[in-house]
C-alpha positions in Angstrom: -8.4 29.7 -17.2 -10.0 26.6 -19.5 -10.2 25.3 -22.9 -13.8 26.7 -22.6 -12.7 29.9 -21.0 -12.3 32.3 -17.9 -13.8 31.2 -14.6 -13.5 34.5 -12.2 -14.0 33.5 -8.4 -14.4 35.5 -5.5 -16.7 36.7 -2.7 -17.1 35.5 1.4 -17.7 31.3 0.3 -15.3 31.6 -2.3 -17.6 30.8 -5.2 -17.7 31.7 -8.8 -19.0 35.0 -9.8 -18.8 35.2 -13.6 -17.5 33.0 -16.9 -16.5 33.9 -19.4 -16.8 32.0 -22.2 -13.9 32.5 -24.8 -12.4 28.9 -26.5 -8.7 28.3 -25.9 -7.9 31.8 -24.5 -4.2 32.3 -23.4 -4.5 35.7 -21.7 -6.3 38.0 -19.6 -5.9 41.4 -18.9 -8.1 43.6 -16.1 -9.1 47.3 -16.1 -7.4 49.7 -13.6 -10.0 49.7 -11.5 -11.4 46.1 -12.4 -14.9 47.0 -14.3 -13.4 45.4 -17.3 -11.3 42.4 -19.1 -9.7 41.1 -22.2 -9.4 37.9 -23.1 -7.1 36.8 -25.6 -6.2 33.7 -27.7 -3.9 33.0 -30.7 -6.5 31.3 -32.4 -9.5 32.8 -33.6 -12.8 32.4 -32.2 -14.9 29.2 -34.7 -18.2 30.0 -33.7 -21.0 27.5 -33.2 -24.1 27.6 -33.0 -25.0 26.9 -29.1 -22.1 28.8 -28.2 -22.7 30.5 -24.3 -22.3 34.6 -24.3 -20.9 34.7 -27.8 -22.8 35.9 -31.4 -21.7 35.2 -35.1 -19.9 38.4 -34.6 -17.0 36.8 -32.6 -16.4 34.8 -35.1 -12.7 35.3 -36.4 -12.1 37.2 -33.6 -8.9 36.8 -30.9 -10.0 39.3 -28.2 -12.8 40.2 -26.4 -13.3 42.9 -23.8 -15.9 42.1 -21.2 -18.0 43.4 -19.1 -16.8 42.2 -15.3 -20.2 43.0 -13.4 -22.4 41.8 -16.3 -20.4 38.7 -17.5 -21.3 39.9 -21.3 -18.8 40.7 -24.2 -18.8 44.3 -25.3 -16.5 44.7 -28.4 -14.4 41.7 -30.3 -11.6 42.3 -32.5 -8.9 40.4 -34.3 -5.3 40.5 -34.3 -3.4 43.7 -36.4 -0.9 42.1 -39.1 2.4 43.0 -37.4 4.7 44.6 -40.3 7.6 42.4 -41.0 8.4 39.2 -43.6 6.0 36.2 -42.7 9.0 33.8 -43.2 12.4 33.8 -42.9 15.2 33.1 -45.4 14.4 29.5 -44.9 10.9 29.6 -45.4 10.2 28.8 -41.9 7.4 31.0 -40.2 8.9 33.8 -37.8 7.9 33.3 -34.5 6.7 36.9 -33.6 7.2 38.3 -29.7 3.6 40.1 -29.1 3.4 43.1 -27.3 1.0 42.6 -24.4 -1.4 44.0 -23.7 -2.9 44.9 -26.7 -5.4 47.5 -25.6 -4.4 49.9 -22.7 -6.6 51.5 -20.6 -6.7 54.7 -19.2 -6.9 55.6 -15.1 -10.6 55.8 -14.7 -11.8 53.1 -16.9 -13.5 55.4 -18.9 -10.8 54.9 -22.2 -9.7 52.1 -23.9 -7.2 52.3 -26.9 -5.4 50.1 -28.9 -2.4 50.7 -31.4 -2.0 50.1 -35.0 2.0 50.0 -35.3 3.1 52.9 -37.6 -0.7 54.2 -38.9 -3.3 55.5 -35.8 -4.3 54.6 -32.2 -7.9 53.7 -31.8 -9.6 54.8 -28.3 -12.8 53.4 -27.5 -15.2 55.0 -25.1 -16.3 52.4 -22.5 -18.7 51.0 -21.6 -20.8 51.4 -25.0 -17.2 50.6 -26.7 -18.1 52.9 -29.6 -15.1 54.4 -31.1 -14.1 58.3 -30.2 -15.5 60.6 -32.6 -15.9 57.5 -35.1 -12.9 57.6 -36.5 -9.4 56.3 -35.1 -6.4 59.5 -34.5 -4.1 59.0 -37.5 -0.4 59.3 -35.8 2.5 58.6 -38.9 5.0 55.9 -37.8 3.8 55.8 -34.5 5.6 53.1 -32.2 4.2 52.9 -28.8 1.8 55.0 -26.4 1.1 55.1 -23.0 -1.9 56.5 -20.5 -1.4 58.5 -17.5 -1.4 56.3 -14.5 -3.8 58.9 -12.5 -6.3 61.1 -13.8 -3.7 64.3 -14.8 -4.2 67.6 -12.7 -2.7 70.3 -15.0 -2.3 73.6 -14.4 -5.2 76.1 -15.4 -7.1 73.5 -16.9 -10.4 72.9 -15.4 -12.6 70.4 -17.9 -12.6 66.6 -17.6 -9.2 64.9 -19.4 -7.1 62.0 -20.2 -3.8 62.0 -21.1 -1.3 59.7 -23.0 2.0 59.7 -24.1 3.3 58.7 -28.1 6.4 58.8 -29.5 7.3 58.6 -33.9 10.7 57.5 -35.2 12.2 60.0 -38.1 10.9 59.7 -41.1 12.7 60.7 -43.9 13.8 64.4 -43.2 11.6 64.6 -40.1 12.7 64.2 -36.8 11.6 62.3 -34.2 8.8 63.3 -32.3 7.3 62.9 -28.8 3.6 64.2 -28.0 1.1 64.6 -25.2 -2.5 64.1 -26.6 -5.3 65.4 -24.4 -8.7 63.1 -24.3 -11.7 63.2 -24.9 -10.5 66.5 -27.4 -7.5 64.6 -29.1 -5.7 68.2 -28.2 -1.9 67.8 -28.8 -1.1 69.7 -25.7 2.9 69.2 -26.1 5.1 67.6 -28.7 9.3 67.5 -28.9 11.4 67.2 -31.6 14.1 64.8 -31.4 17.3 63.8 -33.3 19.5 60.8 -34.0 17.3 58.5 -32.0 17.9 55.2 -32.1 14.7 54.3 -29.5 12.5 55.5 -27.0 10.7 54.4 -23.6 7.9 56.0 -22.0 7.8 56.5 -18.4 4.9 57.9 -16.3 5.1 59.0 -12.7 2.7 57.1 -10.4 0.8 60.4 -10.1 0.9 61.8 -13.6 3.3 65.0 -12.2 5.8 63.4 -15.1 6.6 61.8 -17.6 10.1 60.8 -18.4 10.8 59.7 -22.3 14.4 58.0 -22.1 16.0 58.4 -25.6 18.6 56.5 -26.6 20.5 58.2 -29.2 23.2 57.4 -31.9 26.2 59.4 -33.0 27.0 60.4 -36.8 28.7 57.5 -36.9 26.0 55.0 -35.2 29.0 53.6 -33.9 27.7 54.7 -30.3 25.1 55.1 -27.9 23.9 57.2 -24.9 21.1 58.4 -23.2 19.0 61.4 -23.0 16.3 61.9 -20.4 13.0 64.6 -22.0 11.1 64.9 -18.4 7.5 66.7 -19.3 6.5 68.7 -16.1 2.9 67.8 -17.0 1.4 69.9 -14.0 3.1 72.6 -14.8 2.0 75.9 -16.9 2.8 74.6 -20.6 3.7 71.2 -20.2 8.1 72.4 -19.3 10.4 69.8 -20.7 13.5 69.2 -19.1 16.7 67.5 -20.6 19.1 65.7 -18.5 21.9 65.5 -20.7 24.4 64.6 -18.3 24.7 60.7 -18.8 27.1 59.3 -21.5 25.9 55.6 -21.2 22.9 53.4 -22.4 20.4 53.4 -19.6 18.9 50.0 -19.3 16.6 50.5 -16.7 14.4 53.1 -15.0 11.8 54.0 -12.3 10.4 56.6 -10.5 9.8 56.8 -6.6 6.3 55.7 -6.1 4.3 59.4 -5.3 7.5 60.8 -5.4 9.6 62.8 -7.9 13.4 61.5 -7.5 14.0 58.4 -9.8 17.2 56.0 -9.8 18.4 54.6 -13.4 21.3 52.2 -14.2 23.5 52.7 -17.5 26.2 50.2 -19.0 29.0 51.4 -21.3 28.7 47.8 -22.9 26.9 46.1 -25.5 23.7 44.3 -24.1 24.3 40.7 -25.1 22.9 37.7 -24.2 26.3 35.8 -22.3 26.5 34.6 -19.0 28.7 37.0 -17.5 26.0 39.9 -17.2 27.6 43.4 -18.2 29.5 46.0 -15.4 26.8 48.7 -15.2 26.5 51.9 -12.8 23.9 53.0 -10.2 22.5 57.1 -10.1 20.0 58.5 -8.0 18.6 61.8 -8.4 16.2 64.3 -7.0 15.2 67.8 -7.6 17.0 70.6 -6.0 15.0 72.6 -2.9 13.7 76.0 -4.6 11.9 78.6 -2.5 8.5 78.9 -2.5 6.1 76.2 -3.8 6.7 73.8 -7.0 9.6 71.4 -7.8 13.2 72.2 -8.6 15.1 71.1 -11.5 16.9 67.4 -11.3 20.0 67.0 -9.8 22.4 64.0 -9.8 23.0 62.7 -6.6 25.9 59.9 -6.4 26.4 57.3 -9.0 28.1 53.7 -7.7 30.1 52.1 -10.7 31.6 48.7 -11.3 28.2 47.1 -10.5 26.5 44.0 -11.5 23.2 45.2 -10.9 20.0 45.5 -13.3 16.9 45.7 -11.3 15.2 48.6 -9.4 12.4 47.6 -6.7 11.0 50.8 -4.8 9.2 50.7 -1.7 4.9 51.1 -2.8 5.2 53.8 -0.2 8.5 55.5 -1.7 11.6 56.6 0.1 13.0 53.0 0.4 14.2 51.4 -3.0 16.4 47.8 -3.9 19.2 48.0 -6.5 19.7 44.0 -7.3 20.8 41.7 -9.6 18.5 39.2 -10.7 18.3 36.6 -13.3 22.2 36.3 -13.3 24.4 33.3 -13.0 27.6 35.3 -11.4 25.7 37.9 -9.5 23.1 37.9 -6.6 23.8 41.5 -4.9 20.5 43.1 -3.3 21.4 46.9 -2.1 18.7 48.5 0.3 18.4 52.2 -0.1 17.2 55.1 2.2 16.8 58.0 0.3 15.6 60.4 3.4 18.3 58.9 5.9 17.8 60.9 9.2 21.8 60.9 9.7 23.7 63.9 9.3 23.6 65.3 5.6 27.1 65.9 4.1 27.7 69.5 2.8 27.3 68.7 -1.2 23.9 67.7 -0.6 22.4 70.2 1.6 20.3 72.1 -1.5 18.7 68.5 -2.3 15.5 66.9 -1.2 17.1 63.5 -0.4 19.5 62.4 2.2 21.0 58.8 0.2 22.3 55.9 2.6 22.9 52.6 2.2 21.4 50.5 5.0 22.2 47.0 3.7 24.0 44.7 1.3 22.4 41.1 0.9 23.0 38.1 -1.0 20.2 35.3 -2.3 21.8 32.7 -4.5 19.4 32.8 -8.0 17.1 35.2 -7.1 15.0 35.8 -9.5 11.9 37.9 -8.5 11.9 40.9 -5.6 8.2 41.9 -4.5 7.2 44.5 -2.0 4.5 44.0 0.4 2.1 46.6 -0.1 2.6 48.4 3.3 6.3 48.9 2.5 7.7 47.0 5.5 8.7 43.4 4.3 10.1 42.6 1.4 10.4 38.8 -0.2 13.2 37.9 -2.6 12.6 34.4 -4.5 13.8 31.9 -7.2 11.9 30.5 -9.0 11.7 26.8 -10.7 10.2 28.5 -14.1 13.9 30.6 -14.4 16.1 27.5 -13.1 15.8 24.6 -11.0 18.2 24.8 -8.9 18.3 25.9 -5.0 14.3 27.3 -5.1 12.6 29.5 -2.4 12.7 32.5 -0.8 14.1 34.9 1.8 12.5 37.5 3.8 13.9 40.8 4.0 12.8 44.1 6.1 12.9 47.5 4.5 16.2 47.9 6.0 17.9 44.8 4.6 17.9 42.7 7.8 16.8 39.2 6.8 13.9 37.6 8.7 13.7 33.9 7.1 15.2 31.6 4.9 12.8 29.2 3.4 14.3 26.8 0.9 11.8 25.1 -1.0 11.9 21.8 -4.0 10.2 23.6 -7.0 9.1 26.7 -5.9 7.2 28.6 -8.6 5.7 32.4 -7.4 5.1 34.5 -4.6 2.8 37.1 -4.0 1.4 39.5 -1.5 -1.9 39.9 -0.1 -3.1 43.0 -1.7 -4.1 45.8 1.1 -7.3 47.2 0.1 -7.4 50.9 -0.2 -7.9 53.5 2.6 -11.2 54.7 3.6 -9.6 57.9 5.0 -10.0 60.9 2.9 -6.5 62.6 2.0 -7.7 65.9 4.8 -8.3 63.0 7.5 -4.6 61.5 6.6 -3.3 64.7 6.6 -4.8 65.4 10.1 -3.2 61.9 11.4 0.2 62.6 10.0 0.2 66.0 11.6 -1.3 64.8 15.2 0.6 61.4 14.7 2.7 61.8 18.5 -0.9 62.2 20.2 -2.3 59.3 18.4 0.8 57.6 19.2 -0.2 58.0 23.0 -3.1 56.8 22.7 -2.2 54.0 21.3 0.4 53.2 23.6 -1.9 53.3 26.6 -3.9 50.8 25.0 -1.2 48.5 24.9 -0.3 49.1 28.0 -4.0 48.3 28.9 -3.6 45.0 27.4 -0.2 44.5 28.8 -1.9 44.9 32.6 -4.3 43.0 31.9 -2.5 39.9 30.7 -0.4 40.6 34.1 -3.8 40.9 36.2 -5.1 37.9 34.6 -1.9 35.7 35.5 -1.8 37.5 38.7 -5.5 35.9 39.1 -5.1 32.5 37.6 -2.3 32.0 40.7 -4.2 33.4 43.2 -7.1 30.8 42.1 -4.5 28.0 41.9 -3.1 28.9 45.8 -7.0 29.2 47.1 -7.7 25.6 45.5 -4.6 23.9 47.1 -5.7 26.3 50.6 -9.4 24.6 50.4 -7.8 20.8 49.4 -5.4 21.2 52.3 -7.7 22.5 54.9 -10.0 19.6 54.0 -7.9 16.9 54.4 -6.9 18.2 57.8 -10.3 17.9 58.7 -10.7 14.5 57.1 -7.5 13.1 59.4 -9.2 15.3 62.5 -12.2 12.6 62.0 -9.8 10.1 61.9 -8.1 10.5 64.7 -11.4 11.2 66.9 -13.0 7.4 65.4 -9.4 5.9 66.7 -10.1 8.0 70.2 -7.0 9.9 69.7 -6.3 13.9 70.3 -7.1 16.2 67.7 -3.7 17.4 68.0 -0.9 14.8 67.6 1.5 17.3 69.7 -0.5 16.6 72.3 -0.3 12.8 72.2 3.5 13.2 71.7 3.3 15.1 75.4 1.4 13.3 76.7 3.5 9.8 76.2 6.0 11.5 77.2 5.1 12.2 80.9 3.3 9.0 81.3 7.0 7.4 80.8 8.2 9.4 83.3 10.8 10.4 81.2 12.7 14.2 81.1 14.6 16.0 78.6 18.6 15.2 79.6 21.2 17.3 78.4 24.4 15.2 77.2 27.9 16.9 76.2 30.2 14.8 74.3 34.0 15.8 73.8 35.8 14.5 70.6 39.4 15.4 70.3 41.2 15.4 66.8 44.8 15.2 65.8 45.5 18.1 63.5 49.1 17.8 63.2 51.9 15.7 64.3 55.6 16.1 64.3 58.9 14.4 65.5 61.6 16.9 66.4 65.4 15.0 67.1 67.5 17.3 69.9 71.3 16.8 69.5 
């Protein structure tokens, strides 16, 4: 990123593929599947004549959203007025958080919308960029949307679709409302009333199977908060919502299981301030309970660990394995590692639930601030960073069971990140078939290694056998060379024999000669009255 613009670089030499040419941009957003990009900037576009890629429309605009494979701009727009006073009581400007990104795209790169706080969302058809049916879809008071991660799958429905998630504050004497909204047909294909809501986060399974709205709701009095869950079976006939009622705290923090359907949330019966000593909070897991026959059971609680300190959940890309840490804390550096299908003896209150919850490992990392994954699920790096505080940067590695690999402290440490693992070329049948088959692939495996194992010892086996035949020919030659020798000087080949024969020319014969040597063990002096 430049004063001039976006550079994007790539390919086997490393060189630059495409620019794109927006003036003092600040930030950058890619498509799903990386066919498109926004650019954004606080400052509106001053266009000039000469400018590279841009027109006279782009002028006054703050995003653009680009073309990745062409390099050319397909739609500008300028920043929505956020509602609010300009100023405060002061008459100093109020500095305004911005809710990035400003348009969200939809799994397949096909959608692009963008949210007018309180009035419509506007979707966009890419790549043309025209808006859907010409008009924008008129929501009242609507606060935030989301798309479905994946392309959605639901039951009995057969024709191309879309699908995101909007919620609406009460208004007057209407309640609160959460809706599904089908695209391209704008269909509302679910909605839910709600009551005494105070707010409202949207939370999508990685596959689109759910969607999990977590209400936070006040009582008559306001006085007090807790926490509803609304879970939308989206795959199911009729979009089935189910409540989990059961939690009597503010949840703070959410996430499903990766391709999975059991989720872990922490709550905290305190008020969220900013101090230094973070808030006590408690850990749940849960996971649906095993049903006969095919489908998903209803969510179960399965354990909940109190007196915590944590505020973080990590999951494994792969699912099943999932960190409960504390990060960003001054008092508190606790990193839990979590097996939720534990092959250990399952006690007797858990035997009707699909997870078997162990705790593998407790670990410490003083300031941690950040917790990524490697995308293969194995490894797992910890770090604190010098843009959070400056003190004791670096990182550790972890395995997925907890055990720690390497300690790395490093002077201004600022990010890590993985190497992202392209995808699969298998097709899901072809995993399937490996997953099934995986001890006889195993074998064959293993006698490969054990191939290259042999080998390595037949090759050292070799390189010794070489090394003996070299020192064999070097010694055998320089018994020849002294053979010569010996013949110039007119002596026998065999220097035994010269030995012998010296020997009887001085007349002289092997003697035998004993020799007695007496020693003194012990001596004593005895008096005899």
């Amino acid at each position: 990123m430049h004063q001039q613009g976006v550079q994007l670089w790539g390919g086997p030499k490393w060189a630059r593929q495409k620019r794109f040419a927006h003036p003092l941009v600040n930030l950058v957003d890619f498509s799903p599947n990386e066919k498109f990009v926004t650019t954004w900037s606080n400052k509106a576009i001053q266009w000039e004549e000469g400018m590279p890629s841009l027109s006279v429309e782009e002028d006054g605009k703050n995003a653009i959203i680009w073309d990745i494979a062409t390099g050319k701009p397909l739609r500008s727009f300028a920043d929505i007025d956020q509602p609010g006073p300009a100023v405060d009581e002061a008459g100093n400007p109020v500095k305004r958080k911005i809710q990035w990104p400003f348009f969200k795209w939809s799994a397949d790169d096909k959608y692009v919308a963008r949210l007018t706080p309180g009035q419509s969302i506007s979707v966009y058809e890419l790549p043309r960029m025209n808006l859907l049916d010409k008009t924008s879809i008129k929501i009242e008071g609507v606060v935030d949307f989301e798309w479905a991660p994946s392309t959605p799958q639901r039951d009995s429905v057969k024709t191309y679709e879309q699908l995101f998630c909007y919620w609406t504050p009460e208004i007057g004497s209407n309640p609160a409302k959460v809706g599904l909204m089908s695209i391209p047909s704008k269909e509302i294909v679910r909605t839910r009333n709600l009551f005494n809501v105070t707010d409202a986060k949207l939370h999508w399974q990685s596959q689109a199977a759910y969607v999990c709205v977590k209400v936070d709701r006040h009582s008559k009095s306001k006085k007090s908060l807790a926490t509803n869950l609304e879970i939308f079976r989206v795959k199911e006939k009729g979009v089935p919502v189910e409540v989990v009622d059961s939690i009597k705290d503010t949840v703070i923090n959410f996430a499903w299981e990766p391709k999975g359907d059991r989720f872990v949330l922490i709550t905290t019966a305190e008020v969220l301030v900013a101090t230094a000593v973070p808030p006590k909070t408690s850990v749940s897991f849960f996971c649906p309970e095993k049903i006969k026959g095919v489908g998903v059971g209803n969510f179960k609680h399965i354990r909940t660990l109190e007196k915590k300190n944590s505020n973080a959940i990590y999951w494994s890309p792969k699912g099943r394995f999932v960190v409960v840490a504390s990060v960003h804390s001054q008092q508190s550096f606790d990193m839990d590692f979590w097996d939720l299908d534990f092959e250990g003896e399952k006690s007797e209150s858990d035997k009707d639930l699909t997870a078997n919850l162990q705790l593998m490992a407790t670990a410490e990392h003083y300031g941690v601030t950040d917790i990524d994954w490697d995308p293969t699920g194995r490894y797992v790096a910890t770090s604190a960073s010098v843009w959070k505080h400056p003190s004791e940067n670096g990182y550790h590695l972890y395995d997925f069971k907890g055990t720690q690999l390497r300690e790395e402290p490093m002077e201004k440490f600022k990010q890590w990140l993985w190497r992202p693992r392209p995808a699969t070329l298998l097709s899901k049948d072809e995993q399937k078939h490996i997953r099934k088959n995986l001890r006889e692939f195993s074998k064959v495996f293993d006698e490969e290694d054990q191939y290259e194992l042999d080998t390595a010892n037949i090759a050292i086996v070799e390189h010794r056998r070489r090394l003996l035949d070299e020192w064999l020919a070097w010694r055998a030659s320089e018994e020849e060379r002294l053979r010569e020798d010996r013949l110039d000087m007119g002596l026998p080949e065999d220097p035994e024999e010269e030995s012998a024969a010296r020997r009887q020319d001085d007349g002289a014969e092997d003697a035998v000669v004993e020799e007695t040597i007496e020693e003194v063990m012990e001596e004593s002096e005895e008096i005899v009255s």
